[in-house]
MARTINU-872642 format. One line per 10 residues: number of its first residue (from 1); for each residue x, z, y of N, C-alpha, C. Coordinates in steps of 0.1 Angstrom, whole numbers, always signed. Layout:
N
NUM	X Z Y X Z Y X Z Y ~ ... .
end
This chain:
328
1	-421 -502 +108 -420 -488 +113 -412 -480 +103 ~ -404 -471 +106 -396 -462 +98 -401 -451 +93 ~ -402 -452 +79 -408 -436 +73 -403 -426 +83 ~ -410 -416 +79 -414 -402 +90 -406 -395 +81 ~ -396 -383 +82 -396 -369 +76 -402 -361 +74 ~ -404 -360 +63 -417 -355 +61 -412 -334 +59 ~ -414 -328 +66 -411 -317 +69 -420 -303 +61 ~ -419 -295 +50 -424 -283 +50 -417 -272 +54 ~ -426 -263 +61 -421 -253 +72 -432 -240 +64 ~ -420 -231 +60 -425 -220 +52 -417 -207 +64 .
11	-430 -202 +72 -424 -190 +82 -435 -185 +86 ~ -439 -170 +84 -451 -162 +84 -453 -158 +103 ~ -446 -161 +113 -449 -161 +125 -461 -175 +126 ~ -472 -170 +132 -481 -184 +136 -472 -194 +148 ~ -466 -185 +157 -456 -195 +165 -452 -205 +161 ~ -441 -201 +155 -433 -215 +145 -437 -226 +140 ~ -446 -218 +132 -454 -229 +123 -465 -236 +135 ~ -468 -231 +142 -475 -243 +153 -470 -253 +160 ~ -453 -244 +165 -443 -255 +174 -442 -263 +168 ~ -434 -264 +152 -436 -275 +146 -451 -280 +144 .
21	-459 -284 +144 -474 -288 +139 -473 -302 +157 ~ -471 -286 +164 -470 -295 +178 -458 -309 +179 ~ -446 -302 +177 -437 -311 +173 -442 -327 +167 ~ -448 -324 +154 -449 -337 +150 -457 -348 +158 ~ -463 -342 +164 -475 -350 +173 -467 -357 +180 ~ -457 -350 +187 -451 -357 +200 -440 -365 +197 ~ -435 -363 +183 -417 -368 +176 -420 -383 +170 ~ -415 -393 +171 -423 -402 +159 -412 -399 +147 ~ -403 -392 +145 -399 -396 +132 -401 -386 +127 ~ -407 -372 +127 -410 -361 +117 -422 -360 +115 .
31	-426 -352 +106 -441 -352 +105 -442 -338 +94 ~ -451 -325 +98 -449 -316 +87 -462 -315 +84 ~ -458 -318 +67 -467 -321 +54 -475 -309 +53 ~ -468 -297 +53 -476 -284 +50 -463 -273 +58 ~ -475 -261 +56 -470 -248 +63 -475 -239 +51 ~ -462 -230 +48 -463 -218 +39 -465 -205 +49 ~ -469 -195 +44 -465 -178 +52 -460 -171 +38 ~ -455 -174 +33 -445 -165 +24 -435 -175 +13 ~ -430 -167 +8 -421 -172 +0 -427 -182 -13 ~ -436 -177 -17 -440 -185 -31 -455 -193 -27 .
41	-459 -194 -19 -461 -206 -13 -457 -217 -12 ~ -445 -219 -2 -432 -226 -2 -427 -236 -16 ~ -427 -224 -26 -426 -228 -35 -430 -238 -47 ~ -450 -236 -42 -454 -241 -48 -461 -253 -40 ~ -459 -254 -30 -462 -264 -18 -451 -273 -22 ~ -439 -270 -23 -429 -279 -25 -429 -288 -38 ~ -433 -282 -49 -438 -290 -60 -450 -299 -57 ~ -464 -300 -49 -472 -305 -50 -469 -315 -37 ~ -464 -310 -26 -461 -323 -14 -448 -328 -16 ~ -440 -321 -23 -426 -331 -20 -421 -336 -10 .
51	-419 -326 -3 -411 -328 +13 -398 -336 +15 ~ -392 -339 +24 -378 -345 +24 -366 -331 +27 ~ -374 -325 +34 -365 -314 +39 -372 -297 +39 ~ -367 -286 +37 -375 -275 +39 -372 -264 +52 ~ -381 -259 +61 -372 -251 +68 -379 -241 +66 ~ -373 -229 +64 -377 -219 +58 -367 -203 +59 ~ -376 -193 +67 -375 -179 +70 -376 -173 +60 ~ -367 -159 +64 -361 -158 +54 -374 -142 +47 ~ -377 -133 +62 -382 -123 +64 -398 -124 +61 ~ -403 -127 +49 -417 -134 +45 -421 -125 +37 .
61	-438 -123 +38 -441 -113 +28 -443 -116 +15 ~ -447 -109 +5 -451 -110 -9 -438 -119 -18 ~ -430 -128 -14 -418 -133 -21 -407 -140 -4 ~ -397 -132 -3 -392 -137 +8 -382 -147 +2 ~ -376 -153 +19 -367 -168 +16 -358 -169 +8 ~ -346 -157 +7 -337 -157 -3 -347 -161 -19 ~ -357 -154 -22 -357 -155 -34 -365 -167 -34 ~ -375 -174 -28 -384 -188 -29 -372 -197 -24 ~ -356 -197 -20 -351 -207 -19 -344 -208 -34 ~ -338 -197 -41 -338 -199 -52 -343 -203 -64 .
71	-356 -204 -64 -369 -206 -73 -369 -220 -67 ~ -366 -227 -54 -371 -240 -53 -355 -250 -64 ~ -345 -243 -59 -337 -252 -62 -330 -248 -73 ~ -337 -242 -84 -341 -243 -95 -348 -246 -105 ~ -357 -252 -95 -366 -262 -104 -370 -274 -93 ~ -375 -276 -82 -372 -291 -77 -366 -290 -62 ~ -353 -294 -67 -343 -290 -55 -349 -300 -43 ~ -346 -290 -32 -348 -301 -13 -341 -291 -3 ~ -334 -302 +2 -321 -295 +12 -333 -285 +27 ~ -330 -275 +24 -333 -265 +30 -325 -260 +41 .
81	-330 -261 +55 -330 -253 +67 -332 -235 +67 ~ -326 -225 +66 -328 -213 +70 -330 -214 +84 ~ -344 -206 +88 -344 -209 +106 -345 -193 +105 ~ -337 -180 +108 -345 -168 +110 -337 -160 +118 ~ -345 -150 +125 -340 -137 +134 -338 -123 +126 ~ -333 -125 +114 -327 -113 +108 -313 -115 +100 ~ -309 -126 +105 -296 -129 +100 -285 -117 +105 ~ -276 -114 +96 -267 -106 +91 -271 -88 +98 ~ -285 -89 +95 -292 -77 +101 -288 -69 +87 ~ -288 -71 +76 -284 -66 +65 -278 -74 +53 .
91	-274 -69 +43 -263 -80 +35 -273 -87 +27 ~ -290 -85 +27 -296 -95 +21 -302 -103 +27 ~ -301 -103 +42 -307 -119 +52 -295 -120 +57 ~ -282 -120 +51 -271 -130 +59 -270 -144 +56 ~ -263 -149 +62 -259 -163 +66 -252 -171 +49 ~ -246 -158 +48 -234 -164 +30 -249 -157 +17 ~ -259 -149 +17 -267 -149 +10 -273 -164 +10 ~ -281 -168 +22 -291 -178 +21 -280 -195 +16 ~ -266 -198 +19 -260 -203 +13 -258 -203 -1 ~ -257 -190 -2 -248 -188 -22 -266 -191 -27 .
101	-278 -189 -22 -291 -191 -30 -292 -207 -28 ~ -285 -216 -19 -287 -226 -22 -291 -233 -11 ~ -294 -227 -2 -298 -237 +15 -279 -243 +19 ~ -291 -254 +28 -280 -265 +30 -276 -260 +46 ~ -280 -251 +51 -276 -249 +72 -282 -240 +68 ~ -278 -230 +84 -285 -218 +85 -286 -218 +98 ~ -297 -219 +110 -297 -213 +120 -306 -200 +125 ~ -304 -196 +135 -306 -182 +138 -320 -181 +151 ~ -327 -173 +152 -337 -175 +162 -333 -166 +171 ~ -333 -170 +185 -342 -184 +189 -333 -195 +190 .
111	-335 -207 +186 -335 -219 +184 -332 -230 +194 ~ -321 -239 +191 -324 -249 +200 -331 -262 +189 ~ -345 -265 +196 -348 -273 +187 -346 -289 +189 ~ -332 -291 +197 -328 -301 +201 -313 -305 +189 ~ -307 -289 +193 -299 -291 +179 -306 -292 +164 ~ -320 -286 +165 -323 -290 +148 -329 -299 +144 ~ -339 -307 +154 -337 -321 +150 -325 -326 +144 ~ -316 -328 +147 -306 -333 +149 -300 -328 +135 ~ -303 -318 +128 -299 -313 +119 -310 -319 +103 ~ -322 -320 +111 -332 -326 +103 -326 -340 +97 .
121	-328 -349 +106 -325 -362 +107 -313 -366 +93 ~ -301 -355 +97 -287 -353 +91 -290 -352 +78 ~ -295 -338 +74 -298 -330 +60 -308 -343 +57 ~ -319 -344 +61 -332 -354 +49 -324 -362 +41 ~ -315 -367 +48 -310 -377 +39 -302 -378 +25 ~ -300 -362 +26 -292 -356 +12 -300 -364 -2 ~ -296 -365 -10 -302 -366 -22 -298 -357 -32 ~ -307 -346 -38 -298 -334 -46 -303 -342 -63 ~ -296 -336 -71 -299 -336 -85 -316 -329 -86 ~ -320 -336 -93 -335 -334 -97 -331 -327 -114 .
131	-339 -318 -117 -344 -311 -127 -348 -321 -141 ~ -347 -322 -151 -355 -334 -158 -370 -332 -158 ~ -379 -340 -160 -390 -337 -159 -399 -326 -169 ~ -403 -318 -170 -406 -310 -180 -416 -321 -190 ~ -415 -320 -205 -423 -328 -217 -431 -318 -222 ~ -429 -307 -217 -447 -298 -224 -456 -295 -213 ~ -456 -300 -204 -463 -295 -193 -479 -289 -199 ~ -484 -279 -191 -496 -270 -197 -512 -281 -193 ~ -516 -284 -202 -526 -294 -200 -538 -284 -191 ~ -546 -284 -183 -556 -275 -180 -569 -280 -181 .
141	-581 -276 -187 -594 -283 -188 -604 -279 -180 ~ -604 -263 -178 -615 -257 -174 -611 -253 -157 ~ -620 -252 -149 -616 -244 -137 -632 -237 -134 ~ -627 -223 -131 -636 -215 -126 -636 -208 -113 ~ -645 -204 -109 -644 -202 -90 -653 -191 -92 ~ -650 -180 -82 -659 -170 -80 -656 -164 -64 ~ -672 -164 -58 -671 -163 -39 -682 -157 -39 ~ -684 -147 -33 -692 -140 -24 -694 -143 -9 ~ -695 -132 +4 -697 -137 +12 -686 -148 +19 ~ -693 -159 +27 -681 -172 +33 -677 -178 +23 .
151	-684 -178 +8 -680 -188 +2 -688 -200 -3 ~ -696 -204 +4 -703 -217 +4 -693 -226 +11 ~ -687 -223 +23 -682 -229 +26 -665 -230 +25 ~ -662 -222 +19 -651 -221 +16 -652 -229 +0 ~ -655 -230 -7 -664 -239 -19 -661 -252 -13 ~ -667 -254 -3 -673 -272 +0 -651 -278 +1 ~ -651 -267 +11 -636 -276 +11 -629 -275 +8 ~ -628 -269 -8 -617 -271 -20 -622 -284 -24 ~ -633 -284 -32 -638 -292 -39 -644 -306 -29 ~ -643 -308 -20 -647 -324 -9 -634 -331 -13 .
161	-621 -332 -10 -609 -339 -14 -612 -343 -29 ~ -619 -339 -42 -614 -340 -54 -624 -356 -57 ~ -619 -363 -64 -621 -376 -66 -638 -374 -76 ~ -644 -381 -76 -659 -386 -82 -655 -382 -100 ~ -646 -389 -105 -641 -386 -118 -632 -376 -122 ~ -638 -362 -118 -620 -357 -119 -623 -348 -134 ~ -611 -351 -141 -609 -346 -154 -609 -329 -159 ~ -617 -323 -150 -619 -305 -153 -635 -301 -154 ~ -638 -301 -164 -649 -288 -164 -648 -281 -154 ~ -657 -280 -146 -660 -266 -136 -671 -261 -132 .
171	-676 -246 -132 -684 -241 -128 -678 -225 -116 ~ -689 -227 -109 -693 -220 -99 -701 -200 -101 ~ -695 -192 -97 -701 -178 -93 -703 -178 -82 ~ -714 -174 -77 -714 -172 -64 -726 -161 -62 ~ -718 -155 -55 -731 -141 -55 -744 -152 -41 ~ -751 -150 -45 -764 -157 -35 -776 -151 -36 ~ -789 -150 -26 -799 -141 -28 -807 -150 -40 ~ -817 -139 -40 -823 -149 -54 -839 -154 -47 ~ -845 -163 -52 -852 -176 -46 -848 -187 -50 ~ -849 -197 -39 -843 -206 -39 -834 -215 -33 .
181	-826 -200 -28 -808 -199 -22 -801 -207 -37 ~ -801 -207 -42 -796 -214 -52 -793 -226 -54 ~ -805 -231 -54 -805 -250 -50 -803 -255 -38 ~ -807 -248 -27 -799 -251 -15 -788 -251 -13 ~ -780 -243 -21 -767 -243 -25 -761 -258 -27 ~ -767 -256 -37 -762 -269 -48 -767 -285 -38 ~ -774 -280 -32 -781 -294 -22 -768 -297 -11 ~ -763 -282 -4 -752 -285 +5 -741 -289 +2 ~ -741 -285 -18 -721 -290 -16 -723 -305 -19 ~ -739 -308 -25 -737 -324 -29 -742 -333 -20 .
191	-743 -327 -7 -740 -335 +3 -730 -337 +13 ~ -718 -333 +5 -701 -330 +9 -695 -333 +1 ~ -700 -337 -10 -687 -337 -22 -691 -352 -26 ~ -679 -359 -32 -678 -369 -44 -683 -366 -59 ~ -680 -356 -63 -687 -346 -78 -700 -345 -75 ~ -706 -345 -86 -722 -345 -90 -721 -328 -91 ~ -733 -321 -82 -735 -307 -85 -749 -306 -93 ~ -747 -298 -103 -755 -293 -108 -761 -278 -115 ~ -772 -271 -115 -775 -258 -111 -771 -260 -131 ~ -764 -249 -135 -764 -241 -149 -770 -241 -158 .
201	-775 -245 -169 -790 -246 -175 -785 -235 -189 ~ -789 -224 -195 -792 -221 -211 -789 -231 -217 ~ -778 -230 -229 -777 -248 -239 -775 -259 -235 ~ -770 -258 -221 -763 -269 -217 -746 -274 -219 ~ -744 -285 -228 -731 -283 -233 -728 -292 -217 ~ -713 -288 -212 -706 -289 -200 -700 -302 -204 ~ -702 -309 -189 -693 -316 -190 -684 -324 -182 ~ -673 -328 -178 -662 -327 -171 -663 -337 -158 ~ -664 -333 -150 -666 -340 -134 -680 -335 -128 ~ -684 -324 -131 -697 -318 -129 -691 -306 -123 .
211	-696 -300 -111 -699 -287 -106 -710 -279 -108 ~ -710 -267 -121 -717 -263 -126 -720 -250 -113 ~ -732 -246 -110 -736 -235 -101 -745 -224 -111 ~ -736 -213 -109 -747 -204 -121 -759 -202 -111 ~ -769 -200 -118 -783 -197 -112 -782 -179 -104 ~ -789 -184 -94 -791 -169 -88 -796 -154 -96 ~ -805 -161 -104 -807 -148 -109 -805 -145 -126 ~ -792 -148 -127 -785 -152 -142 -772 -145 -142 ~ -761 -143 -151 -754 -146 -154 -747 -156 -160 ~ -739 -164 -158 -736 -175 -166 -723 -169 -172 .
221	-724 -177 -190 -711 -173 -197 -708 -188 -201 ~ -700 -191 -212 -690 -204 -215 -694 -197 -224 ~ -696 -204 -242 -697 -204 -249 -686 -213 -262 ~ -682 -205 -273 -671 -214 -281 -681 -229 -284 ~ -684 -234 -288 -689 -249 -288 -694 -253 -272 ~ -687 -249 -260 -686 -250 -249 -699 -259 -242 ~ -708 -250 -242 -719 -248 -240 -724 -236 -226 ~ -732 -239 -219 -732 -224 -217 -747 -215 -220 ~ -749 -205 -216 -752 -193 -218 -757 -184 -207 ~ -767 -182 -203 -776 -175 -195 -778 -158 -199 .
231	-775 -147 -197 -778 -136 -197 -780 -131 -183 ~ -792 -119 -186 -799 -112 -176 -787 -97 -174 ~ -782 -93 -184 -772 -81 -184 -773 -73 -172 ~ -776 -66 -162 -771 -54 -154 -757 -53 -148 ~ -756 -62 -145 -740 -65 -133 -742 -61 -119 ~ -734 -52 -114 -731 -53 -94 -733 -58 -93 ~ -736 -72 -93 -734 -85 -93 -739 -96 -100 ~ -752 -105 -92 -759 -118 -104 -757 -127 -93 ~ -753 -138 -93 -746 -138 -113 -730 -133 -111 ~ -724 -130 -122 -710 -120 -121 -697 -128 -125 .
241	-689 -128 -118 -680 -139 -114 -673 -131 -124 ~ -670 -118 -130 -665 -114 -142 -669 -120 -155 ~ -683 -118 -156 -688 -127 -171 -686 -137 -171 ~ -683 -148 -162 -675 -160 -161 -667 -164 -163 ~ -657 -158 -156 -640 -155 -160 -638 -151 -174 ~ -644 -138 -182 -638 -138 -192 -644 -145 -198 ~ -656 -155 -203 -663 -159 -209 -652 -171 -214 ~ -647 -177 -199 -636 -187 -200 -625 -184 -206 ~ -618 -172 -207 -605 -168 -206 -606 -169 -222 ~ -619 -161 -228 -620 -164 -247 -623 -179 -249 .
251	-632 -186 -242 -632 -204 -252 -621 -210 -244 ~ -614 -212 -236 -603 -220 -231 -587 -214 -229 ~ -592 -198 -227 -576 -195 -226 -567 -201 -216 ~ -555 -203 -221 -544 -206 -214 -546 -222 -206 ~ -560 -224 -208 -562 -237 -208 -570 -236 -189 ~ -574 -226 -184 -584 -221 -177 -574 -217 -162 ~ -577 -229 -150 -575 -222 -138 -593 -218 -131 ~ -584 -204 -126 -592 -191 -121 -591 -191 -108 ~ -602 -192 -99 -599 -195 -83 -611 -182 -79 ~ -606 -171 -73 -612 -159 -67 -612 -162 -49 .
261	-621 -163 -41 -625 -164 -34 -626 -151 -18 ~ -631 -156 -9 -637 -144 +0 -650 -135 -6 ~ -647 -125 -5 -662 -119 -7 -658 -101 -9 ~ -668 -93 -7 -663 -77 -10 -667 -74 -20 ~ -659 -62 -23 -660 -54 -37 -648 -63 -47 ~ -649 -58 -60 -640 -64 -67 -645 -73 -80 ~ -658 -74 -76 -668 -84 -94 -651 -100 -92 ~ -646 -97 -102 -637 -110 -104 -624 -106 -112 ~ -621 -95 -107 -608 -90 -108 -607 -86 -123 ~ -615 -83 -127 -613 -80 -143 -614 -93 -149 .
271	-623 -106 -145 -621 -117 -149 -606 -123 -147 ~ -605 -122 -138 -588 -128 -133 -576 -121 -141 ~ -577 -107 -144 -569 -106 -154 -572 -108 -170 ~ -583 -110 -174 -585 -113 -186 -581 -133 -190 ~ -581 -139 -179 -573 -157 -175 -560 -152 -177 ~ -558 -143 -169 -538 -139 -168 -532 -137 -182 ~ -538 -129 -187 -537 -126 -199 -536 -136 -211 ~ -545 -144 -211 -549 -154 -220 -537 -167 -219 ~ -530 -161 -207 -521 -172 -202 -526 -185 -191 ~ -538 -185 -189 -542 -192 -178 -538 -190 -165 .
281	-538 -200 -153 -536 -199 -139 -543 -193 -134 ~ -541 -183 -121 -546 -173 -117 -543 -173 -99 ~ -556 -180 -93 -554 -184 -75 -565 -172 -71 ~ -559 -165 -57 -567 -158 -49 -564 -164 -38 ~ -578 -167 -27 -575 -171 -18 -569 -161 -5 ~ -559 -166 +1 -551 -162 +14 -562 -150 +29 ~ -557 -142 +29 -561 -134 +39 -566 -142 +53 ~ -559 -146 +59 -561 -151 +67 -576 -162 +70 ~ -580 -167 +57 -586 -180 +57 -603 -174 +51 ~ -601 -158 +45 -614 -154 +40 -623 -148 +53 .
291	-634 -148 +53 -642 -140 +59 -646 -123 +55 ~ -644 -122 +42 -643 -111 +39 -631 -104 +29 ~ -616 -102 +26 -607 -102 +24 -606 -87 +15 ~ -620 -88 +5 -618 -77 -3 -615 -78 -16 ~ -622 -92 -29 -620 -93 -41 -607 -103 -41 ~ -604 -116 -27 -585 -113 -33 -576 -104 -27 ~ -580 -93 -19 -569 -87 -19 -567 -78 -26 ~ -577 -73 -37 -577 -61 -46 -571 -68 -57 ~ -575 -82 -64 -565 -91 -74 -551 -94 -69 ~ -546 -92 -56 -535 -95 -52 -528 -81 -56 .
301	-533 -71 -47 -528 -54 -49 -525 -53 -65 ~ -531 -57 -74 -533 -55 -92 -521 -61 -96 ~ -511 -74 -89 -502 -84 -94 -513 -98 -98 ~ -522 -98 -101 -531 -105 -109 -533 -120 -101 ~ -525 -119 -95 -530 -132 -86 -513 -142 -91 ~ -516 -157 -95 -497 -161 -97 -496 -167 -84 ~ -510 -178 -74 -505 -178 -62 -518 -175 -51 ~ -513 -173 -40 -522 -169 -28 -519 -179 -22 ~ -531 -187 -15 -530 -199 -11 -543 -203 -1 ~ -546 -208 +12 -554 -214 +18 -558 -223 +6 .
311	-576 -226 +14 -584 -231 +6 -583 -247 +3 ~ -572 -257 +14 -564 -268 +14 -555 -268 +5 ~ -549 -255 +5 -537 -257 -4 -541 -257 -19 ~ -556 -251 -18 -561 -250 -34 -564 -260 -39 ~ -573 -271 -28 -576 -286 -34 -564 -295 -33 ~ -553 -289 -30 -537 -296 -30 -537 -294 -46 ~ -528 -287 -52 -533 -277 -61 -537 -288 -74 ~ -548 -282 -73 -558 -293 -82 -557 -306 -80 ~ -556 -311 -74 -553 -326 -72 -541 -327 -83 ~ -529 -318 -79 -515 -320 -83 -516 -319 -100 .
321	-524 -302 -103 -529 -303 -117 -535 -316 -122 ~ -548 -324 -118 -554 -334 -122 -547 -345 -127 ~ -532 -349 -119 -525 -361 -118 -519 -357 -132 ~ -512 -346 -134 -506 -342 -139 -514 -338 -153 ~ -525 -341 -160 -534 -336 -165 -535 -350 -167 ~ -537 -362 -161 -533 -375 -166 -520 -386 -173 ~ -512 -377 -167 -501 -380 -175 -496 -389 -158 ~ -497 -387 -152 -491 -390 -138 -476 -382 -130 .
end
């Protein structure tokens, strides 16, 4: 059987990105790996799936095509399709812009998607110069998560994909009632997950392939001899996905991915920039995919977010860190 083309399709219309979805089902030789809605998505999807080909619009929010075609094929080039309906609408979505940034075709909507197969098929086969591989790549140890409402389950399906042994320290904020909402917690993700869950303890030194759950009626901090740390403190919020964040951002630093979740109000966002700061990775999850779309869109409005990403794309993500975190 003949490998598939493996296709990423970065285009903020749900349409598009469906036809193709649809497409693959019915085509046997394509197949699309992932779907972006903005530019730096695209971007960072293209590093973690390694598509053969990209097709990609140009009119995208938060980083559009011109500038995510530039950023791809400057650090891991793939022959790119422009598919869009604002070509030569102005001198920055023309036809000679999305060229001079580096795409290989440009067609115009609406589409024949008879001619772009056909254009697929052609381009995959390109082979461009590759980047050398970077020798300092940023090692990461710690990951932290903070979710309010819709995030129990939004939780379970980052972390279900991640392997029994995976090499990150991680603990859990989660705003939850207090009782014994807590352990039920911890009962549902470890009956979904490969990772061992376990609820937060005072003096407990951490340790790496464990999902740590702060206790309902606690704060949890990270401690320098990386340990943690129980306080009762007076937060919006118990336990406070802020005293977590920064707790991390001082013992791990630049070492520390920050995953901000669905939930209202803003307990996180001072956490997320005090990671930013320290030089750590900084994920809010994507509008679309939250049930309540208040603490990432207030990290997003701040700059404080480096990517916005579905909760798939986040355990993509991590995976790609982990490998990479092994010398993979």
């Amino acid at each position: 059987m003949n490998k598939k083309i493996r296709i990423l399709v970065a285009d903020d219309e749900p349409e598009i990105r469906e036809l193709f979805i649809t497409l693959t089902k019915a085509h046997p030789k394509v197949e699309v790996v992932g779907t972006a809605t903005d530019g730096q998505t695209a971007v960072e999807l293209n590093k973690v799936l390694n598509p053969d080909i990209i097709i990609m619009d140009l009119h995208m929010p938060h980083t559009d095509g011109i500038e995510a075609i530039k950023r791809i094929m400057a650090t891991h080039p793939k022959p790119i399709i422009v598919l869009s309906g604002y070509l030569d609408s102005s001198k920055i979505y023309s036809r000679l812009s999305s060229l001079m940034a580096g795409a290989i075709d440009v067609m115009e909507k609406p589409f024949s998607m008879k001619t772009l197969l056909k254009k697929i098929e052609l381009l995959s086969e390109i082979k461009l110069p590759q980047r050398p591989k970077e020798t300092n790549k940023k090692k990461y140890e710690m990951i932290v998560i903070g979710a309010s409402t819709g995030g129990p389950e939004v939780i379970k399906t980052i972390l279900k994909p991640l392997p029994a042994r995976f090499p990150f320290y991680i603990a859990i904020a989660q705003h939850i009632s207090k009782g014994q909402f807590d352990k039920l917690f911890i009962d549902y993700l470890q009956s979904h997950l490969k990772l061992k869950v376990e609820l937060a303890k005072g003096g407990e030194k951490l340790k790496k392939g464990i999902v740590y759950v702060a206790p309902a009626d606690a704060n949890l901090e990270i401690r320098k001899n990386v340990k943690f740390a129980l306080n009762h403190n007076q937060t919006d919020y118990v336990p406070s996905i802020d005293t977590l964040f920064q707790s991390a951002a001082h013992v791990f630093g630049a070492k520390t991915i920050a995953i901000l979740l669905t939930g209202m109000g803003e307990d996180g966002v001072k956490g997320l920039k005090a990671i930013k700061e320290a030089g750590g990775i900084t994920i809010a999850q994507d509008k679309n995919s939250c049930v309540v779309f208040g603490m990432p869109r207030r990290a997003i409005e701040l700059g404080l977010a480096d990517k916005v990403l579905t909760p798939n794309q986040i355990s993509q993500l991590l995976l790609h860190y982990s490998k990479q975190d092994n010398g993979n």
